[in-house]
C-alpha positions as CSV (number, residue, x, y, z in Angstrom):
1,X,0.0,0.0,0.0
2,X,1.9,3.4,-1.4
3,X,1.0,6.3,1.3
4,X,0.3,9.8,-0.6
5,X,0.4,12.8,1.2
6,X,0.0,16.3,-0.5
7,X,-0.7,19.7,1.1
8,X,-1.5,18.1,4.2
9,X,-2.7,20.7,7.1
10,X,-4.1,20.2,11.0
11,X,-4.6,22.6,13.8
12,X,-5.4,21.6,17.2
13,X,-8.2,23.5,19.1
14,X,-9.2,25.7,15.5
15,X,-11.0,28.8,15.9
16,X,-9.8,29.2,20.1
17,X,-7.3,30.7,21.6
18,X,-5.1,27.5,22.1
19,X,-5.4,26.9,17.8
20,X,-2.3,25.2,17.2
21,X,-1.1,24.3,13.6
22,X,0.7,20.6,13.9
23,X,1.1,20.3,10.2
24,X,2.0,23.1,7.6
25,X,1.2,22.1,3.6
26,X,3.1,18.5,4.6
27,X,3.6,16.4,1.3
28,X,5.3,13.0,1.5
29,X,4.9,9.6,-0.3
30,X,6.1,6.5,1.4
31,X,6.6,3.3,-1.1
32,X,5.3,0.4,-0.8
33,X,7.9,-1.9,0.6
34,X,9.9,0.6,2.8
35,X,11.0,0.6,6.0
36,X,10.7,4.3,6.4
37,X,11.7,6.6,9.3
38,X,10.4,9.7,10.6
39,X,12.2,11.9,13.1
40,X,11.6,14.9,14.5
41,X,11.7,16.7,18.3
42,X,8.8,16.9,20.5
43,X,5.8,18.8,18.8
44,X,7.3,18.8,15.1
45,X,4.3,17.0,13.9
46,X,5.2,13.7,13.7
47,X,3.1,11.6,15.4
48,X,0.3,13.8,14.3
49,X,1.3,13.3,11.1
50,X,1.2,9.4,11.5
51,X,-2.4,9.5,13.5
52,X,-3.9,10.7,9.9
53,X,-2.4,7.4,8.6
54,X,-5.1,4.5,9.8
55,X,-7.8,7.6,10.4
56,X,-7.3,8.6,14.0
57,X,-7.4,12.1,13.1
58,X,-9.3,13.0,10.1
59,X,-9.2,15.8,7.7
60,X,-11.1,18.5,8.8
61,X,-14.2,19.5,6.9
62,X,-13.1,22.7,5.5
63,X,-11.0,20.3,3.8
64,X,-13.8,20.4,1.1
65,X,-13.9,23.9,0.9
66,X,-10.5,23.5,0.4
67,X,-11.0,21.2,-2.3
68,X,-13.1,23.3,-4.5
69,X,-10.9,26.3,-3.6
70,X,-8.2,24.7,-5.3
71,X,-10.5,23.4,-8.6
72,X,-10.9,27.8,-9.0
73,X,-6.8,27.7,-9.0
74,X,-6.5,29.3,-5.6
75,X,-5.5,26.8,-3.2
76,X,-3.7,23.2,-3.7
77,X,-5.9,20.2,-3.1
78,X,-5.3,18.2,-0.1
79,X,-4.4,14.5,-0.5
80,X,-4.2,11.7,1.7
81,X,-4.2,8.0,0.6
82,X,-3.4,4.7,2.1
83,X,-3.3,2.0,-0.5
84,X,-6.9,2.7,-2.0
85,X,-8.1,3.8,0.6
86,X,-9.0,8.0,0.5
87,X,-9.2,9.6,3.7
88,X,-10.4,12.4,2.2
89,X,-13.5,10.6,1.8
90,X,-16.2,10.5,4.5
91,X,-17.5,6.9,3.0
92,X,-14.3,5.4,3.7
93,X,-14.3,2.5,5.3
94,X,-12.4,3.2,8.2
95,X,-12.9,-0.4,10.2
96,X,-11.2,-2.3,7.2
97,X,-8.7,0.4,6.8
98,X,-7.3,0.0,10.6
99,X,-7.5,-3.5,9.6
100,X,-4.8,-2.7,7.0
101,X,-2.7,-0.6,8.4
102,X,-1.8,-1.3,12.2
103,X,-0.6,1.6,14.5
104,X,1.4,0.4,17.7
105,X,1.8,3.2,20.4
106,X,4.7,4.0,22.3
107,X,5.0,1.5,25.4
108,X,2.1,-0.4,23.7
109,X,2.4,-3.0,27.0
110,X,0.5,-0.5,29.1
111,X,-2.2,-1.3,26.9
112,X,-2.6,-4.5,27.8
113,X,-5.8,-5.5,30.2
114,X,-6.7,-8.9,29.4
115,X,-6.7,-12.2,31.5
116,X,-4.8,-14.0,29.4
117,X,-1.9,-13.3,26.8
118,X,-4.8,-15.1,24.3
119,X,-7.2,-13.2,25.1
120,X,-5.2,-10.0,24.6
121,X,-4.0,-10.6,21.2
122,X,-7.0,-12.1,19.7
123,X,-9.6,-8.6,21.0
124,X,-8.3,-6.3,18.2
125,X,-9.1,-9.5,15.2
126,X,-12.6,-10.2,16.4
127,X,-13.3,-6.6,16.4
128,X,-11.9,-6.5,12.6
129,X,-13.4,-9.2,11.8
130,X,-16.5,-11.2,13.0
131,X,-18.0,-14.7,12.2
132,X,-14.3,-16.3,13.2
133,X,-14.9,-19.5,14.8
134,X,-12.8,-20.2,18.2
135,X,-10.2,-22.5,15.8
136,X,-9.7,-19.7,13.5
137,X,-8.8,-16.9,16.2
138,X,-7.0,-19.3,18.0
139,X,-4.8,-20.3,14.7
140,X,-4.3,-16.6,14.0
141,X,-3.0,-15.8,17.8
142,X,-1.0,-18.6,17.9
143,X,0.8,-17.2,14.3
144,X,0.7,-14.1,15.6
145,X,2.4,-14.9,19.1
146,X,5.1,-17.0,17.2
147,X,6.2,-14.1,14.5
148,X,7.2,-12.1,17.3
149,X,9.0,-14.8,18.6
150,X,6.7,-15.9,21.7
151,X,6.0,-19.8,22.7
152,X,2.3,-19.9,22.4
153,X,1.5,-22.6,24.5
154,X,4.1,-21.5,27.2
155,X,2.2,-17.7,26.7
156,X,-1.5,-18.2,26.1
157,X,-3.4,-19.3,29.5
158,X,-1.0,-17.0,31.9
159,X,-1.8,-13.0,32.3
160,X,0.1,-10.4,30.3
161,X,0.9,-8.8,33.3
162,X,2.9,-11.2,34.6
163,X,5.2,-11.6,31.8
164,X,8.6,-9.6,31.7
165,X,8.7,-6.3,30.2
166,X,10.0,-7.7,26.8
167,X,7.3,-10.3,26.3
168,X,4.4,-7.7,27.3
169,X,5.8,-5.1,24.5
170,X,5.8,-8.5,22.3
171,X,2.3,-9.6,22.7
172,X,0.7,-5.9,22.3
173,X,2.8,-6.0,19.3
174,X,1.0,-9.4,18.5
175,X,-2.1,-7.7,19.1
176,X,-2.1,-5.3,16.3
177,X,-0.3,-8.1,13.6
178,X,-2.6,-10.7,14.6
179,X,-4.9,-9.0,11.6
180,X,-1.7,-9.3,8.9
181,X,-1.7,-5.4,8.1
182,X,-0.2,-4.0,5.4
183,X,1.1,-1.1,6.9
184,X,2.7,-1.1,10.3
185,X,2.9,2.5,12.1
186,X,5.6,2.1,15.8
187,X,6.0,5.1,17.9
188,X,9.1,4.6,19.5
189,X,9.2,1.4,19.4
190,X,12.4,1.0,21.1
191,X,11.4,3.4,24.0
192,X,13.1,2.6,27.4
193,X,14.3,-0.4,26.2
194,X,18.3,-1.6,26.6
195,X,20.9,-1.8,24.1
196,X,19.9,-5.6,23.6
197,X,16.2,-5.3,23.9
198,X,16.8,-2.7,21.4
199,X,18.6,-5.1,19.1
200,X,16.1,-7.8,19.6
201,X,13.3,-5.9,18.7
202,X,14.4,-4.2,15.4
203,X,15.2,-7.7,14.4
204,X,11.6,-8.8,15.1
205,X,10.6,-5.7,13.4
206,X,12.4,-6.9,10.2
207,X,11.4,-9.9,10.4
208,X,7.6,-8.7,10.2
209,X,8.5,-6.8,7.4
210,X,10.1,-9.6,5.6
211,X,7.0,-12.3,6.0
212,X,4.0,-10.3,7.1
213,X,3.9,-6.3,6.8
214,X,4.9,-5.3,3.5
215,X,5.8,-1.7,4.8
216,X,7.4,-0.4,8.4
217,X,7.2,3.2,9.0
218,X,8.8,3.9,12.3
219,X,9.0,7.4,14.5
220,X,12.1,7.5,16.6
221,X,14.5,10.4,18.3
222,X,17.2,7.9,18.2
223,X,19.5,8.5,15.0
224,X,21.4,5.6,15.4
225,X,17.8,3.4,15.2
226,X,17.0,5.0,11.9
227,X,20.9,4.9,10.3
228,X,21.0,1.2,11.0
229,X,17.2,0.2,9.9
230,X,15.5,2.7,7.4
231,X,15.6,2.8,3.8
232,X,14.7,6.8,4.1
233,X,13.6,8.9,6.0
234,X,11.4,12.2,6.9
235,X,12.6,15.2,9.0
236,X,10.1,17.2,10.7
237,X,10.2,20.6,11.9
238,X,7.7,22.8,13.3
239,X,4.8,21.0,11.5
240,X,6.9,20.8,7.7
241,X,8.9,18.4,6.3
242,X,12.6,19.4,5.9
243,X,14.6,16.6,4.3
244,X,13.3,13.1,3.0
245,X,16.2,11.2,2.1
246,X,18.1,7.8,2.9
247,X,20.3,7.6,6.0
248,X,23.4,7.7,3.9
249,X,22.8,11.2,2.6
250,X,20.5,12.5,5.5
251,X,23.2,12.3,8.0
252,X,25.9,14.1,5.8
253,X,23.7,17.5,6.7
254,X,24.9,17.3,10.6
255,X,25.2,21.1,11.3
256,X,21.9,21.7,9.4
257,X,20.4,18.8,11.8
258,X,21.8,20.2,14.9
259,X,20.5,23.3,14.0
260,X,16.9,21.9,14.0
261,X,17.5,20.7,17.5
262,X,18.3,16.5,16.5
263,X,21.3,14.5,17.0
264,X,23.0,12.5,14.6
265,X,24.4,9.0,14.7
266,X,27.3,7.8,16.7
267,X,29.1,6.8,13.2
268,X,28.3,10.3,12.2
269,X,30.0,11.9,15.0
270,X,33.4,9.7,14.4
271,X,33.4,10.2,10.6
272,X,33.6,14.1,11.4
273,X,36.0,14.0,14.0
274,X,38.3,11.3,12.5
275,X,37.6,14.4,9.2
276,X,39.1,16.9,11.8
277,X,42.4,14.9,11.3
278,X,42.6,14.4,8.2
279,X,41.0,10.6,8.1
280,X,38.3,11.1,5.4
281,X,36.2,7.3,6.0
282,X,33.5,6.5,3.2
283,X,30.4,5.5,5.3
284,X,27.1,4.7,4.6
285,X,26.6,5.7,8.6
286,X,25.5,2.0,9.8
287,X,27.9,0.4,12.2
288,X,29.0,-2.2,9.6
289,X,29.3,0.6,6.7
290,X,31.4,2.4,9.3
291,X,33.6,-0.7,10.1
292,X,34.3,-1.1,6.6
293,X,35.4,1.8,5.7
294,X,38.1,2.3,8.5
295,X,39.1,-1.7,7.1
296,X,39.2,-0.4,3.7
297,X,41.5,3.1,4.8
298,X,44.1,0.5,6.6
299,X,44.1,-2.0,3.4
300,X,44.6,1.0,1.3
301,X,48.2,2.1,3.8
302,X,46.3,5.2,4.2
303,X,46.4,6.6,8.1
């Protein structure tokens, strides 16, 4: 499912004193296939950008006098579609369109509130889709459970919350696959975890992009997250879109970054020092990439 964005706008609290404009003419197209970042510091419009994605927020109704606005030639039309689905459109299906594109909040496992891990997971697919019989739901929790690497019989019967804090972020992660979406929206999906629970769950990320969602789009502060995972990746600022570009080119703009209040990536930060004397290493600013290229500058007798 492509995601189209054109001439997106949202204020919070319109026409009061508290209006607040979260996005500002935001255009972006993700592919189908990507595994796509979007960074940004706190209030730049990124989540509310990714909350218009399976419907959450909707475009507001001026949106149509928008729309015939920008027939006359005065105004550009606002666009927003998921797959085929328009969420410009009041008729759109919005139940079958959260079926298809799965949004997982940060520190999904306080979401959790069912008596058993099975019970958990399976609530969101027999809201998406009735008439299941008990041997379906149970098939599709038990896949589910098992993609993001849980034993399902160990899991099912015992309560979520007594389950480390790994396997609870696990199964609410279950619970929004369980449906097979197309799309798969994390908001900081690696929040508060360690360096290995980090690791462990970007791998279980790919792997749900490789057999079951055909497109990742991630929101993360940490650079070194999106450097090592993401194919490209979306800057926001202050409710517009700034750069859209893959890691290996994003990250060469540090100062322009740093200006905008982000960090860059730990490979970043060595490639511009090791710069400052005179050690020029070609990186694609991954760990690997950045391994490689030191190799390469000693096979090469260079210092």
């Amino acid at each position: 499912m492509r995601i189209v964005a054109e001439h997106l706008n949202y204020t919070y609290n319109p026409h009061s004193p508290f209006a607040t404009q979260a996005l500002k003419d935001v255009s972006l197209t993700i592919e189908e296939g990507e595994f796509f970042g979007i960074i940004g510091h706190t209030g730049s419009g990124k989540s509310t950008f990714v909350q218009h994605l399976n419907g959450l927020l909707r475009l507001p109704s001026a949106r149509k006098r928008r729309k015939k606005k920008a027939r006359g030639g005065k105004l550009p039309e606002t666009v927003l579609r998921v797959g085929d689905f328009d969420l410009a459109d009041k008729k759109t299906d919005l139940r079958l369109l959260r079926k298809k594109v799965g949004m997982v909040f940060q520190y999904p496992e306080y979401q959790l509130f069912a008596e058993t891990v099975a019970e958990d997971v399976a609530f969101g697919l027999k809201n998406f889709e009735k008439g299941l019989t008990d041997e379906q739901v149970a098939l599709a929790v038990k896949a589910a459970l098992e993609i993001v690497g849980l034993d399902y019989e160990a899991v099912k019967d015992a309560s979520p919350f007594d389950l480390s804090g790994g396997q609870k972020r696990r199964v609410a992660i279950a619970g929004v696959v369980v449906t097979r979406p197309e799309v798969l929206v994390l908001d900081e999906p690696a929040a508060g975890l360690d360096p290995l629970g980090k690791r462990e769950l970007m791998e279980l990320l790919h792997r749900l992009h490789e057999q079951w969602c055909k497109t990742v789009v991630i929101v993360s502060h940490d650079m070194d997250e999106i450097a090592e995972n993401c194919t490209r990746a979306a800057v926001f600022s202050e409710g517009e879109i700034k750069y859209v570009l893959p890691p290996r080119e994003l990250f060469s703009h540090t100062e322009e970054l740093r200006a905008l209040g982000l960090d860059v990536p730990l490979t970043a930060k060595l490639c511009l020092a090791l710069k400052a004397r005179g050690v020029d290493v070609a990186c694609d600013y991954t760990t690997e990439g950045f391994v490689r290229g030191v190799l390469a500058l000693r096979k090469g007798g260079k210092p």
